[in-house]
C-alpha positions as CSV (number, residue, x, y, z in Angstrom):
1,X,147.2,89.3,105.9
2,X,144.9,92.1,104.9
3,X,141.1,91.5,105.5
4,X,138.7,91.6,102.3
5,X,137.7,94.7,101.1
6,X,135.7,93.4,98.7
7,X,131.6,92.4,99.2
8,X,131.0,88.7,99.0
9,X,130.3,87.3,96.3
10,X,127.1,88.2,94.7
11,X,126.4,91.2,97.0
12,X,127.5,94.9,96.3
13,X,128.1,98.1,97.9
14,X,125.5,100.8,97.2
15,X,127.7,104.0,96.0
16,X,126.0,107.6,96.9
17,X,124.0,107.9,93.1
18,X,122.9,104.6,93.3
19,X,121.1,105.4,97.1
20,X,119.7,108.5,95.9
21,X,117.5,106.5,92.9
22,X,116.6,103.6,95.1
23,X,115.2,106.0,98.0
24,X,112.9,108.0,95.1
25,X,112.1,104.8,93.7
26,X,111.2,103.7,96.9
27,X,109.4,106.9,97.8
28,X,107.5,106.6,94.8
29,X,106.4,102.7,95.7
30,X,105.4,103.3,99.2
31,X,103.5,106.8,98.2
32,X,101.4,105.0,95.3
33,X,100.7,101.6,97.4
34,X,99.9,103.9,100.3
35,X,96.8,105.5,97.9
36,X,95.8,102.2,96.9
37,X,95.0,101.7,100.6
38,X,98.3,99.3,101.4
39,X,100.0,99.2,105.2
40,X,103.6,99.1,105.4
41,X,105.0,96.1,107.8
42,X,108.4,94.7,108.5
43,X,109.4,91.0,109.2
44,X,112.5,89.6,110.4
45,X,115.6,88.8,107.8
46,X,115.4,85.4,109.4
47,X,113.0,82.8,109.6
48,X,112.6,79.0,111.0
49,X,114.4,76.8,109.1
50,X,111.3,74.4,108.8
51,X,108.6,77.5,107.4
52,X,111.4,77.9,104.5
53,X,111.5,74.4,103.9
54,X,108.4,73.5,103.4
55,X,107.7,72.4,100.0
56,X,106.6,76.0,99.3
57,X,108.7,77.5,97.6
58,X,109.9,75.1,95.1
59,X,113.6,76.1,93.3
60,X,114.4,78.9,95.8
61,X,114.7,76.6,98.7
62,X,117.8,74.9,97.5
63,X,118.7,78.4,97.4
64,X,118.5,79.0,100.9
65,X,121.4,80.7,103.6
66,X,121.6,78.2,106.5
67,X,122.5,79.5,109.8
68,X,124.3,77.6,112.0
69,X,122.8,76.7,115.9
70,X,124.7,78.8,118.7
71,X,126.1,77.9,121.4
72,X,125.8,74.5,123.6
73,X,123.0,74.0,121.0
74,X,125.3,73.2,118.1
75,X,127.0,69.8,119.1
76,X,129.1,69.1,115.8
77,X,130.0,65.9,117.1
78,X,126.8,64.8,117.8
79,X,125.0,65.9,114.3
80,X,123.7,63.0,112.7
81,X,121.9,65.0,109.9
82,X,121.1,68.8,108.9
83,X,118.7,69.4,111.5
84,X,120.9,68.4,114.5
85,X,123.1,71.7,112.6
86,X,120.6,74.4,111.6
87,X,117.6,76.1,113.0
88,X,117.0,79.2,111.0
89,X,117.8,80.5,107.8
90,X,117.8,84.0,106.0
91,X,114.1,84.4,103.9
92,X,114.4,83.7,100.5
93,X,111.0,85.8,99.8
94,X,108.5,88.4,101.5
95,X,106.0,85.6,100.9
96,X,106.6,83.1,103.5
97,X,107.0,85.6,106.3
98,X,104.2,87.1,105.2
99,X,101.9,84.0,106.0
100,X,103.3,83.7,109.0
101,X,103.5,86.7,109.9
102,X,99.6,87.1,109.2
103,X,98.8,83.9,111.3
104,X,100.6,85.1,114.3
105,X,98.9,88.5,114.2
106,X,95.3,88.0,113.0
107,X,93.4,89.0,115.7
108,X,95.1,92.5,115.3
109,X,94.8,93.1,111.7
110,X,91.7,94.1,109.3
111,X,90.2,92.0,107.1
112,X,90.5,91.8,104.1
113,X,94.5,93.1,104.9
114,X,96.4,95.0,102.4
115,X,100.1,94.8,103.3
116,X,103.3,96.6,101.8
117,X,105.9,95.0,102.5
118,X,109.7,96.7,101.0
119,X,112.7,94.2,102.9
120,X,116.3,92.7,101.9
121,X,115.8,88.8,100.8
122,X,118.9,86.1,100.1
123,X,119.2,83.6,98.0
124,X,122.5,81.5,97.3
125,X,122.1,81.9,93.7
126,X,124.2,82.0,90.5
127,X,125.1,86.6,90.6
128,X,124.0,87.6,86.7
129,X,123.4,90.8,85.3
130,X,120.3,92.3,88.1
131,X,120.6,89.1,90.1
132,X,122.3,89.2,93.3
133,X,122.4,87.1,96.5
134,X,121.1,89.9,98.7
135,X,118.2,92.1,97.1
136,X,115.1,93.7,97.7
137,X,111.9,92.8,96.9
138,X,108.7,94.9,96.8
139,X,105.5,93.5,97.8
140,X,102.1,94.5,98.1
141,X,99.7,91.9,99.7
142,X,95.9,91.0,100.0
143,X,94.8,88.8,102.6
144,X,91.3,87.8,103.4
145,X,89.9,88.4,99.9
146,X,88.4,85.6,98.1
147,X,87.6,87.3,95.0
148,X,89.3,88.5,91.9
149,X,89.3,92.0,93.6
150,X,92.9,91.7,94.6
151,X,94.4,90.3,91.6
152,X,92.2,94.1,89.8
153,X,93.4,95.4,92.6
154,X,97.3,94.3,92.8
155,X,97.5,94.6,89.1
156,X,96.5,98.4,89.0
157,X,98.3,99.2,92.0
158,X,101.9,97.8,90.6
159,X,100.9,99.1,86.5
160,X,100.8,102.2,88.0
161,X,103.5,102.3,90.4
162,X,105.4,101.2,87.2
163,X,104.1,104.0,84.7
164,X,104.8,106.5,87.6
165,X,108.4,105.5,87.0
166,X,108.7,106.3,83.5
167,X,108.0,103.1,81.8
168,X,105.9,102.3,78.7
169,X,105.2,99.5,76.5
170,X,105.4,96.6,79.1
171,X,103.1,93.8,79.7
172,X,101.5,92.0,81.9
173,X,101.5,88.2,81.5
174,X,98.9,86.3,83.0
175,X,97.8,82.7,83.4
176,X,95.7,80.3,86.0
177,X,97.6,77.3,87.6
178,X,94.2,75.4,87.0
179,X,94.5,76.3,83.5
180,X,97.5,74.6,83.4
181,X,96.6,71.5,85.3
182,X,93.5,71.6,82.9
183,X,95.8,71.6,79.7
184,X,98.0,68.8,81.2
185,X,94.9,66.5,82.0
186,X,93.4,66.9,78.5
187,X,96.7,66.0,76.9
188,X,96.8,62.6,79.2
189,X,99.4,63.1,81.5
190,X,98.8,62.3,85.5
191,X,98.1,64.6,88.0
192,X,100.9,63.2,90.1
193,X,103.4,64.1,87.1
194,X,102.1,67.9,86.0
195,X,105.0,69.1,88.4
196,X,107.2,67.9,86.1
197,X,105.3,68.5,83.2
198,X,105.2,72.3,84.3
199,X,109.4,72.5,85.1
200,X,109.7,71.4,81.4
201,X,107.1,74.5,80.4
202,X,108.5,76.9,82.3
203,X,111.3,76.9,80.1
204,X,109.4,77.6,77.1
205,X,110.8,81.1,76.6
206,X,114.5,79.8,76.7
207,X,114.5,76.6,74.8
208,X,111.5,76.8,72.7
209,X,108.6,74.5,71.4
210,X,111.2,72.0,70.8
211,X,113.2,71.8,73.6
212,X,110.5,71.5,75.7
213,X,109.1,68.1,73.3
214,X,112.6,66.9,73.9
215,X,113.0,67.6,78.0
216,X,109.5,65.9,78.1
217,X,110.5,63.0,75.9
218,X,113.6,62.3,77.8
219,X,111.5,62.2,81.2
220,X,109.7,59.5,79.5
221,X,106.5,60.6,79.2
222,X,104.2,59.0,75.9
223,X,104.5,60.6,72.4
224,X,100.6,61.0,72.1
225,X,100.2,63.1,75.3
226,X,103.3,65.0,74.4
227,X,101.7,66.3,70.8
228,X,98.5,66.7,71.9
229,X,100.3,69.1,75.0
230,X,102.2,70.9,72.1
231,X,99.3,71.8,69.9
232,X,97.4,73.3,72.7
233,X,100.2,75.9,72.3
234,X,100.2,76.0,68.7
235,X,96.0,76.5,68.9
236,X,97.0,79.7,71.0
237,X,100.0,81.5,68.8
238,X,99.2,85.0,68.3
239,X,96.0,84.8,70.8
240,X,97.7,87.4,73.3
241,X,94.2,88.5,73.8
242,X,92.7,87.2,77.3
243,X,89.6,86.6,76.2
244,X,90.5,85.8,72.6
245,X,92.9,83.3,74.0
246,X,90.2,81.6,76.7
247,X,87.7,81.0,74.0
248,X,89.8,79.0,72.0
249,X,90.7,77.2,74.9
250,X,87.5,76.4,76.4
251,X,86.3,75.0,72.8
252,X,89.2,72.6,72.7
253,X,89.3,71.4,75.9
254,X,85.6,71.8,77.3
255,X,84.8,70.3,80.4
256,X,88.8,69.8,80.9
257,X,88.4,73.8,81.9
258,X,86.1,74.7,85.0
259,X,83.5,77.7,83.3
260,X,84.6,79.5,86.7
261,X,88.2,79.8,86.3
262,X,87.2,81.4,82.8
263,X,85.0,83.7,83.7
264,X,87.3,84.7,86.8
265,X,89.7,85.3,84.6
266,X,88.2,87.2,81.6
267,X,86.3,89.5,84.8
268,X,90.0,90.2,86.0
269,X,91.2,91.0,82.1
270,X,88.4,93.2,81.9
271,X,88.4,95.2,85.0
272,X,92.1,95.7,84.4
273,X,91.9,97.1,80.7
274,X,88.8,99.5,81.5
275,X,91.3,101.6,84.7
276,X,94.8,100.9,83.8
277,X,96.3,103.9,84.0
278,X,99.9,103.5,82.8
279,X,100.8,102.5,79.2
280,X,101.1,98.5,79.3
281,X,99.5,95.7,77.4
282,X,97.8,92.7,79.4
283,X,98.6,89.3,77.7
284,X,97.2,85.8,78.3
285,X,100.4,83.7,78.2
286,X,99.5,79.3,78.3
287,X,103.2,79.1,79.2
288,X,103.1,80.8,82.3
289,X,104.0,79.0,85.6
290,X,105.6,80.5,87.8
291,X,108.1,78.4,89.5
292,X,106.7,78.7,93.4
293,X,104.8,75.7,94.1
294,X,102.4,77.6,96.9
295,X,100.6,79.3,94.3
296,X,97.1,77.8,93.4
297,X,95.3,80.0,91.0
298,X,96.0,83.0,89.0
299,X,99.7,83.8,88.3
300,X,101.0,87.1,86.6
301,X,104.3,88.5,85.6
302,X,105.8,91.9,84.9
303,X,107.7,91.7,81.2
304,X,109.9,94.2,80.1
305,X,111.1,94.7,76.6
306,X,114.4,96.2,77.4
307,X,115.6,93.6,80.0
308,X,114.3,90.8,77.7
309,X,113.5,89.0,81.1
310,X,110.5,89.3,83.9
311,X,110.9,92.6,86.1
312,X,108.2,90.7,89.2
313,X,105.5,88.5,89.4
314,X,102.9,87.1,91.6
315,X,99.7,84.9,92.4
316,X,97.2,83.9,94.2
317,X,98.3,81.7,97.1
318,X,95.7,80.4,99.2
319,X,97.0,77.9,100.9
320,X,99.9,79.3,102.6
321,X,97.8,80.7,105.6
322,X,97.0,77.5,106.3
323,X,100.0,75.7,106.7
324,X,100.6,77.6,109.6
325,X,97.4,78.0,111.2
326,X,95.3,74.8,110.3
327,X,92.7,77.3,108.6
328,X,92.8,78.5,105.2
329,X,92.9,81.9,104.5
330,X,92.8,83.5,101.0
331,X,95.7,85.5,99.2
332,X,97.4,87.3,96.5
333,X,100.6,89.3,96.3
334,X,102.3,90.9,93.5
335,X,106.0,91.8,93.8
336,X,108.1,94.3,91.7
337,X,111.7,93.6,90.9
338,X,113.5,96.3,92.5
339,X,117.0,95.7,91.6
340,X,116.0,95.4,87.9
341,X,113.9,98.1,88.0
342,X,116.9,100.0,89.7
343,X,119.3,98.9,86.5
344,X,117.0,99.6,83.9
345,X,116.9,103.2,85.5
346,X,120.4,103.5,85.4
347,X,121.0,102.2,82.5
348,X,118.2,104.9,80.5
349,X,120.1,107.7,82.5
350,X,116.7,108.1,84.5
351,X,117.3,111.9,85.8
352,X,115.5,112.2,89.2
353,X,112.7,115.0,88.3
354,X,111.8,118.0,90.8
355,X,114.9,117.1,93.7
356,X,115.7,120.1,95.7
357,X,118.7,122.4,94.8
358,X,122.0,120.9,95.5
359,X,124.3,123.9,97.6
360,X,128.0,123.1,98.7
361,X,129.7,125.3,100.7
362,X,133.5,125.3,101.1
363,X,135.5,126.0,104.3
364,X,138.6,127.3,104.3
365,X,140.9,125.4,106.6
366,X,141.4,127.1,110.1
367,X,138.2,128.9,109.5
368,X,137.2,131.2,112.5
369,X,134.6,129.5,114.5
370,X,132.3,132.5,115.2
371,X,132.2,132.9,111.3
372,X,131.8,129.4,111.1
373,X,128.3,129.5,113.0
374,X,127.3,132.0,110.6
375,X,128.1,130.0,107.5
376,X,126.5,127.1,109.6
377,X,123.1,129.7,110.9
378,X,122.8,130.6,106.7
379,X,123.3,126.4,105.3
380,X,120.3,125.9,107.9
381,X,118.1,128.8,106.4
382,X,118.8,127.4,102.9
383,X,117.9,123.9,103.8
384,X,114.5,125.4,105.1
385,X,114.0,126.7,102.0
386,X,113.8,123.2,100.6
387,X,117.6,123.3,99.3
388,X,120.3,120.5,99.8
389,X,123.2,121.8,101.4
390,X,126.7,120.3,101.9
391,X,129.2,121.9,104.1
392,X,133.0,120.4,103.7
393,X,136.3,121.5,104.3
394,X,138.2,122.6,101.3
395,X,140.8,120.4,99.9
396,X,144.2,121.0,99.1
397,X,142.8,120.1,95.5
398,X,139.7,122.6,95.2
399,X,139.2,121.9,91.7
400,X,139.0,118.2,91.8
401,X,136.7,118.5,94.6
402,X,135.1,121.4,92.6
403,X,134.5,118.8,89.6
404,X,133.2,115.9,91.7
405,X,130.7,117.8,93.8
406,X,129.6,119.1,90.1
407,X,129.3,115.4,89.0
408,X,127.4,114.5,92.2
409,X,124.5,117.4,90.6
410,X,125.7,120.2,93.1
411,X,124.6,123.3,91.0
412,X,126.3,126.0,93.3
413,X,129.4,126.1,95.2
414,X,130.5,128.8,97.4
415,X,133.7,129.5,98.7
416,X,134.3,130.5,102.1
417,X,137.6,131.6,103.1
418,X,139.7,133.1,106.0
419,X,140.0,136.7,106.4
């Protein structure tokens, strides 16, 4: 039987074009975080099976790829549950390793640390147009910083990694998970039910004002506190503004909403507005959650009009630290969608601007060698010069080759052929 030649499921090979516009895109990321002062680090694919399953990182650790224990350490036999099985599993997020990668090297980083982090993550998800089971995730990182610098900060840094790649017209939606909880309080529900209060909200978007009455009805929760949830939202229609849409807020729900979180927040909205330098509306959006349970204050997402879906995201998380090290440490990370940024690209027919002049030469089969150095002494030269030079054997069929190397953007061919 023939083996597979296929990628698994939900995983794709990379073709040459494709490459090409994820290492500018790439180059572009790294050099603009770079400016903003960000380090680039690397963690391993794999992590602990118990950090990813920690209650952190809500939905996406049903998600996670399980590996198996090795050797005279998986007893199949003797397995009475999971853990008796597996020991590690492949990171389902930069976030996690982050944290622990951050506890276990503290004493050799700076404080506050601003961290860049560009890696392959998995996730045994349902494949959908720019969702796939292995991708990569940008992040850029701020530990060590207790105030709303990093979320100015992270939010100028990605805006303008984003304009830099062409885009216009996109928004940035953010919110405050004690916004959220303060919402849920003054409507009457529990604190130990908002979890589920918030899995209902977060599908706002999808199923509207009225799916989310009816998901919340079905769970059983009391008509009153239901309406009086509902027309919080209704109070904020149209109030995109961030400081339009806290004011009305904080008059409904008064001391329900800690004057902190509001000023926090309109200092952030502010900040942002006065230095953005790419072309993108900020947004207050109530509906906001974010679906990772480790984040515990402000929340943002990138929205993108022509994907109709979010393009990253990210939060404050200031608890994660801790759960490795017993010690709390502040945080914030923003992450860009690479893949869909990728797609959208490709889709636009993004043209990569200023790449170096694209040069195949052509060898004639049974070329003489010492002529061959030459031709090889004269590509070099030309690749000094800044140019990108290919140098093949001819085919049998020069003008298809001819016509593909033409496709691939090579703008001169020469011919080299034996005397």
């Amino acid at each position: 039987m023939a083996l597979s030649k296929k990628p698994v499921n939900g995983m794709k090979d990379i073709l040459p074009a494709e490459m090409e516009l994820r290492d500018y895109v790439t180059g572009v990321i790294k050099e603009t975080y770079r400016s903003f002062g960000f380090t680039p680090i690397e963690t391993p694919c794999m992590e602990n099976i118990a950090n990813l399953s920690s209650k952190q990182g809500g939905e996406n650790e049903k998600l996670i790829f399980k590996v198996l224990k090795r050797g005279e350490k998986l007893k199949l036999s003797e397995a009475k549950d999971e853990g008796d099985l597996v020991d590690m599993g492949m990171r389902y997020d930069l976030t996690v390793p982050l944290s622990r990668y951050y506890a276990n090297n503290e004493n050799d980083l700076p404080s506050p640390f601003k961290a860049l982090q560009i890696g392959s993550v998995w996730r045994a998800d349902r494949p959908q147009r720019g969702r796939y089971r292995q991708f990569t995730q940008c992040d850029i990182d701020i530990i060590g910083e207790p105030g709303n610098l990093a979320e100015i900060e992270l939010i100028g840094a990605t805006t303008t990694t984003i304009g830099k790649l062409g885009f216009k017209n996109f928004e940035i939606r953010i919110n405050e998970r004690r916004i959220l909880k303060a919402m849920a309080a003054y409507s009457g529900f529990d604190e130990k039910d908002f979890d589920a209060v918030f899995i209902a909200l977060d599908k706002m978007d999808k199923i509207g004002k009225e799916g989310v009455t009816q998901e919340l009805t079905e769970a059983g929760f009391g008509r009153a506190a239901i309406e009086k949830y509902m027309g919080l939202f209704a109070l904020l229609d149209g109030k995109r503004d961030v400081n339009d849409g806290l004011a009305a807020l904080k008059d409904e729900l008064g001391d329900f909403l800690d004057n902190d979180v509001v000023k926090n927040m309109a200092e952030i909205a502010d900040a942002v507005n006065a230095t953005k330098a790419a072309e993108f509306e900020l947004v207050f959006d109530p509906t906001l959650v974010r679906g990772m349970s480790y984040y515990t204050g402000t929340i943002f997402e990138i929205a993108m009009p022509e994907l109709g879906a979010a393009c990253g995201g990210g939060g404050r998380y200031d608890k994660m630290v801790g759960a490795f090290t017993g010690n709390d440490v502040p945080a914030c990370g923003f992450s860009i969608g690479f893949e869909r940024i990728i797609l959208l690209l490709q889709e636009s027919g993004f043209k990569i601007p200023k790449s170096p002049k694209k040069t195949a030469y052509l060898i004639e089969k049974n070329y003489p060698v010492d002529e061959l150095s030459r031709v090889l002494k004269q590509a070099q030269e030309a690749r000094e010069r800044g140019q990108q030079v290919l140098v093949v054997r001819m085919n049998k069929n020069k003008k298809f080759q001819k016509d593909r190397l033409a496709n691939e953007g090579y703008e001169e061919i020469k011919e080299f052929f034996n005397k």
